[in-house]
N, C-alpha and C positions, 0 to 999 in steps of 0.2 A: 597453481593456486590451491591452498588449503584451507579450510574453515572450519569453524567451531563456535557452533551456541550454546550459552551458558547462562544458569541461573531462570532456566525457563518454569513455567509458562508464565509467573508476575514479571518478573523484571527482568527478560531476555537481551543477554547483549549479544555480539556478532564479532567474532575475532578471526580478522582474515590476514592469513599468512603468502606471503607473493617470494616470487622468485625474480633478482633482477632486473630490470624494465617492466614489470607485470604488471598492469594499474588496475583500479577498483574505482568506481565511482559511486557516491553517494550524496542524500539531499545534507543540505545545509546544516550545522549543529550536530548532524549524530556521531562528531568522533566523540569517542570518553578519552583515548590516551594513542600514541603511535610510537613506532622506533625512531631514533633521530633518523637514520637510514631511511627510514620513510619521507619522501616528498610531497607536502599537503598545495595544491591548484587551486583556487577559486574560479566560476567561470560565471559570468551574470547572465542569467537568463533574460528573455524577450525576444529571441533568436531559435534557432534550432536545435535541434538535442533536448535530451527530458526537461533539464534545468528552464528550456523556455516554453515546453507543456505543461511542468506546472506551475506556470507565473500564470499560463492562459488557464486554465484548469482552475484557480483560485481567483483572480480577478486581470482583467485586458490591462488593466492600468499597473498594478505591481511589479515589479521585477524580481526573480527570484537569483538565489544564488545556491549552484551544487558544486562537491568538492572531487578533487581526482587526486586519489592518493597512491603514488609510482616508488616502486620499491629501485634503492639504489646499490643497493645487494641482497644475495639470496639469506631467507628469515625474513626478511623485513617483514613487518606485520600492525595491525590497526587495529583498536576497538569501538566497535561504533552501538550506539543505542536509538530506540524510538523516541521519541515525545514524550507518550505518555507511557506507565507500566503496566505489561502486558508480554504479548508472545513474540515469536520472529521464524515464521517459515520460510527455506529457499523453496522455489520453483524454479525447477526447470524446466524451460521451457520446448525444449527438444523432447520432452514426454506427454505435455500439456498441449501443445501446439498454439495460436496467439489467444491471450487472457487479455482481461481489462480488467481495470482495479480504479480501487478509489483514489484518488488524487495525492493524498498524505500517506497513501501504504506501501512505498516501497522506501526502503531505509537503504540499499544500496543495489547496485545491480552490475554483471559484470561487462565489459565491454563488446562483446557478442551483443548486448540484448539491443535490436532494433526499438523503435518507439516511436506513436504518433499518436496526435489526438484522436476520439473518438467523441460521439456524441449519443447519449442514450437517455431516454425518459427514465430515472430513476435519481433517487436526490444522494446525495451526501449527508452526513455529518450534521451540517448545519444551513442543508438546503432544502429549500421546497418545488424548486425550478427543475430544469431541462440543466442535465449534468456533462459537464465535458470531465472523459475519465482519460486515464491514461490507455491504450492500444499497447503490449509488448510481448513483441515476438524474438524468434531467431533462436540460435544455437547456446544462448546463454541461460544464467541464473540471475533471476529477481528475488530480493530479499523483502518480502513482505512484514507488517506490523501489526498490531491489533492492539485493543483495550482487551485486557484478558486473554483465554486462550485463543489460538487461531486453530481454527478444525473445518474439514471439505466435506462435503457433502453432496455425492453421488446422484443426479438428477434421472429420468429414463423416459418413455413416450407415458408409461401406464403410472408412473408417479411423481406428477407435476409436485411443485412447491411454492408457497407464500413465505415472504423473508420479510421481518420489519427492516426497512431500510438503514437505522441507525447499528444493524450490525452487521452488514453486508460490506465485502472487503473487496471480491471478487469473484470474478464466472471464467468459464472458456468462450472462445467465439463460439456463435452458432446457435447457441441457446437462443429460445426466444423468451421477451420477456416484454411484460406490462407492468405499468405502474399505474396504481389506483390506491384510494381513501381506502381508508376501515372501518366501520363506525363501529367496530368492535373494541378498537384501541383507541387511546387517547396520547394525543400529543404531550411528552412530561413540560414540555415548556412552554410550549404556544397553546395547548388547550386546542379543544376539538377536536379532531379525525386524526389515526393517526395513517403513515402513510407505508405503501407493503409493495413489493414488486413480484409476481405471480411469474415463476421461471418453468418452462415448460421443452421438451425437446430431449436430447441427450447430449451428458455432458457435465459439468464440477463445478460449486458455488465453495467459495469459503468465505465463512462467517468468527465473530468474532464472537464470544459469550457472555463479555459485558456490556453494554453501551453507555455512551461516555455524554448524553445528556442530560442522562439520568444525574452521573458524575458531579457533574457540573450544576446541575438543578440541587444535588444537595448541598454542594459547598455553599451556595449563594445562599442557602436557606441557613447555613450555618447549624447542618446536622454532622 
């Protein structure tokens, strides 16, 4: 397998090259274009494998759907994008050792990457609750997303760190971390507190450098 991102840090896509039988999997919608050569899978989540951590990760009830795309000769090759515009870091994970991410951050990942839920006091996106993230280990690379750039950030015993939650992507295992109010910050959307996760320990956070309810708070206001 070969890859290449392009058009980064606004509007990063992902163009991965396979040899054939090589597959690649990714969450739903991020292809842009593929070879005919290329064989595109759907597989519905609610079951096992990422596809059904993040249907649980986003709501018990939804079913989600991720794509498996299997080169049927060597070239064969894919391009895939996030959601919204912004970055796209691989992680590998054989350097990392198991990371947890936000729910909508990985755009693809290769079939090495093990996966399971997790459960951690820290919100998401568009949450204020008790977050189930994604758990992914193993020998592989995970294709992470962000609003903006996506950049790591080096944690230690002697310098702990505060992350507003809405730009927080991911951590390695082991860190420790709390979630609490700010009354420093204010929520852009909901008003009052806003909410911070206090990472502590040794170990890598990657964050994203815009946050997307800000985003989203300006469209509605129609700025």
């Amino acid at each position: 397998m070969e890859y290449e991102i392009t058009n980064g840090p606004s509007n990063a896509i992902l163009t991965v090259t396979l040899d054939a039988d090589e597959h690649i999997e990714a969450k739903t919608g991020a292809m842009v274009s593929r070879s005919e050569s290329m064989k595109a899978d759907a597989q519905i989540g609610g079951g096992g494998g990422i596809s059904g951590m993040l249907s649980r990760a986003i709501s018990d009830e939804r079913e989600m759907v991720s794509n498996t795309f299997t080169a049927s000769v060597d070239g064969a090759h894919v391009t895939l994008a996030p959601d919204m515009p912004g970055d796209i870091v691989p992680i590998d994970l054989r350097e990392t050792g198991r990371i947890k991410a936000q729910s909508g951050a990985p755009v693809a990942w290769t079939p090495e990457v093990e996966h399971e839920t997790a459960v951690n006091e820290a919100g998401n996106f568009f949450s204020s609750g008790e977050l189930t993230v994604l758990a992914l280990k193993g020998d592989g690379i995970a294709f992470l997303s962000s609003y903006g750039s996506l950049y790591e950030i080096d944690i230690t015993d002697d310098d702990p760190l505060v992350v507003d939650e809405d730009h927080l992507i991911a951590w390695t295992d082991g860190l420790n971390l709390t979630r609490k109010t700010d009354g420093g910050i204010k929520s852009s959307i909901l008003g009052g507190e806003g909410r911070v996760t206090h990472f502590s320990g040794e170990g890598t956070v990657w964050l994203q450098t815009r946050d997307p309810l800000v985003f989203i708070e300006s469209m509605s206001n129609g700025n």
